[in-house]
Wavefront OBJ file of the C-alpha trace (Angstrom):
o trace
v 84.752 -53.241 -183.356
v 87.243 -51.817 -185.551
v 89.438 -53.334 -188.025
v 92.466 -52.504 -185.856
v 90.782 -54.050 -182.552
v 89.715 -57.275 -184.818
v 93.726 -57.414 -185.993
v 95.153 -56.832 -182.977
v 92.723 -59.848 -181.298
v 93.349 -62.321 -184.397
v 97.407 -61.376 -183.519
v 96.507 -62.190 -179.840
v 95.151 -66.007 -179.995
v 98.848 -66.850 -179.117
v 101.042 -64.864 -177.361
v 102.438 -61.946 -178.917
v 104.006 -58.175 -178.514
v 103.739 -55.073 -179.901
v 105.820 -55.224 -183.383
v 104.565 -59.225 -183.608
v 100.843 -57.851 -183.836
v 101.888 -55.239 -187.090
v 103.522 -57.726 -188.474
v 101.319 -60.376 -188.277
v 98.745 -57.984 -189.254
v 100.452 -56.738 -192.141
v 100.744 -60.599 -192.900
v 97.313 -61.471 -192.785
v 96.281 -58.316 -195.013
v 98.837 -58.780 -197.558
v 100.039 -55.548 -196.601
v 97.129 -53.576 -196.801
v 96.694 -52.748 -192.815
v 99.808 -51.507 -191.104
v 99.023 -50.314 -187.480
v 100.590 -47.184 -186.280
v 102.086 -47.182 -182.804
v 99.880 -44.861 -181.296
v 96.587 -46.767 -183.018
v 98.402 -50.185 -181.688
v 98.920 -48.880 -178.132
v 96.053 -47.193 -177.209
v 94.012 -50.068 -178.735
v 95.885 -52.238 -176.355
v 95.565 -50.538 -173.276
v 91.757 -50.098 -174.222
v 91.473 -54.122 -174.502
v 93.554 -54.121 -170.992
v 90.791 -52.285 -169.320
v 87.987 -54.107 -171.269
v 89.466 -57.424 -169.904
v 89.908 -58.209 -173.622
v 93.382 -59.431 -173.315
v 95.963 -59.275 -170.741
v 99.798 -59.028 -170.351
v 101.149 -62.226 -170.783
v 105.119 -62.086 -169.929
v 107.164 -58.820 -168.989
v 111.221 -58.371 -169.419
v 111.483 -55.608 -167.243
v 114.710 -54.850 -169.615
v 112.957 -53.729 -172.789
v 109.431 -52.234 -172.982
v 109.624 -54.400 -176.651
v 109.692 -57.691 -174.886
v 105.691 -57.025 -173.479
v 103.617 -59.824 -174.920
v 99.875 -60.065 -174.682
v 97.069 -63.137 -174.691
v 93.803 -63.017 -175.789
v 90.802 -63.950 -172.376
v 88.014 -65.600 -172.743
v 86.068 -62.267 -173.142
v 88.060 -61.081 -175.971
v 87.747 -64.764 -177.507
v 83.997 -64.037 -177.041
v 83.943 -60.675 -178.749
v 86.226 -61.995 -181.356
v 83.659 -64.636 -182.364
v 80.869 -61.999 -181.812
v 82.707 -60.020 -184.401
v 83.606 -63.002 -187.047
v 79.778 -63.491 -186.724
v 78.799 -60.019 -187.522
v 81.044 -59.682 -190.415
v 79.937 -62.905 -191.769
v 76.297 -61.870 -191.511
v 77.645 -58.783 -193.365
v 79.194 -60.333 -196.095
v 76.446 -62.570 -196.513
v 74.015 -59.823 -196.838
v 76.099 -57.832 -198.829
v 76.956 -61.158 -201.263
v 72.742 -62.107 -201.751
v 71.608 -58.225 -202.642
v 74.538 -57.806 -204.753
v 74.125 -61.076 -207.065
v 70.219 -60.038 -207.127
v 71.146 -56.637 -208.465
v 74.114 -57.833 -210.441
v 72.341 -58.967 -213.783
v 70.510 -55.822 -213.701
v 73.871 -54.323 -214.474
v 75.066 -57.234 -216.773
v 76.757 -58.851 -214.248
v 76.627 -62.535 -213.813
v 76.920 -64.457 -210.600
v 79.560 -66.447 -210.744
v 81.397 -62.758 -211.001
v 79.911 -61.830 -208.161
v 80.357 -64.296 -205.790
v 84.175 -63.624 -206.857
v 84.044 -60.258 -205.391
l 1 2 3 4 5 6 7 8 9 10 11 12 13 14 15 16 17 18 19 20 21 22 23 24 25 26 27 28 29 30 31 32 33 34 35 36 37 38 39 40 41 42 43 44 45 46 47 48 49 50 51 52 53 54 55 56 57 58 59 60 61 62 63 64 65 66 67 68 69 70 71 72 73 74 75 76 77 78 79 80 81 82 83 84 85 86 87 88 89 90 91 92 93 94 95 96 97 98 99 100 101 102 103 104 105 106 107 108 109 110 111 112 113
């Protein structure tokens, strides 16, 4: 899954359209992620045919006023995912504080990180 897909998801627990999900995105990375329109869209209508998430509410009026939900299958690949990255980080946190005093590094400075 990509950081975008994982965003867009997290955005997607509660009802939500297009500009919502940047923004909340940009929110919830301090910035550091802003989805593109064209990333953001054809994510979307990826997750639409996965059965990831599904439209939600429609004004016919303004293309803007789409809003999305999370399903249950996106709910379960969304916790898939938050597992995986755990199991990452967790990894990632053990070899690192091993290694870390071989570089003068204590733990505590690690675990930081």
């Amino acid at each position: 899954m990509t950081e975008a897909v994982y965003y867009i998801l997290l955005s997607l627990t509660e009802p939500n359209h297009g500009y919502g999900i940047i923004q909340n995105t940009l929110e919830l990375t301090g910035g550091r992620l802003e989805l593109g329109a064209g990333t953001l869209y054809g994510a979307i209508n990826t997750l639409l045919d996965k059965d990831w998430i599904r439209l939600y509410s429609e004004d016919k009026g303004s293309r803007k006023k789409k809003q999305y939900i999370l399903t249950e299958p996106g709910m379960a690949a969304l916790l898939q995912e938050i597992q995986r990255l755990e199991e990452l980080v967790g990894n990632g946190r053990g070899i690192v504080e091993s290694a870390g005093s071989g570089f003068g590094i204590e733990a505590e400075a690690v675990l930081d990180l």
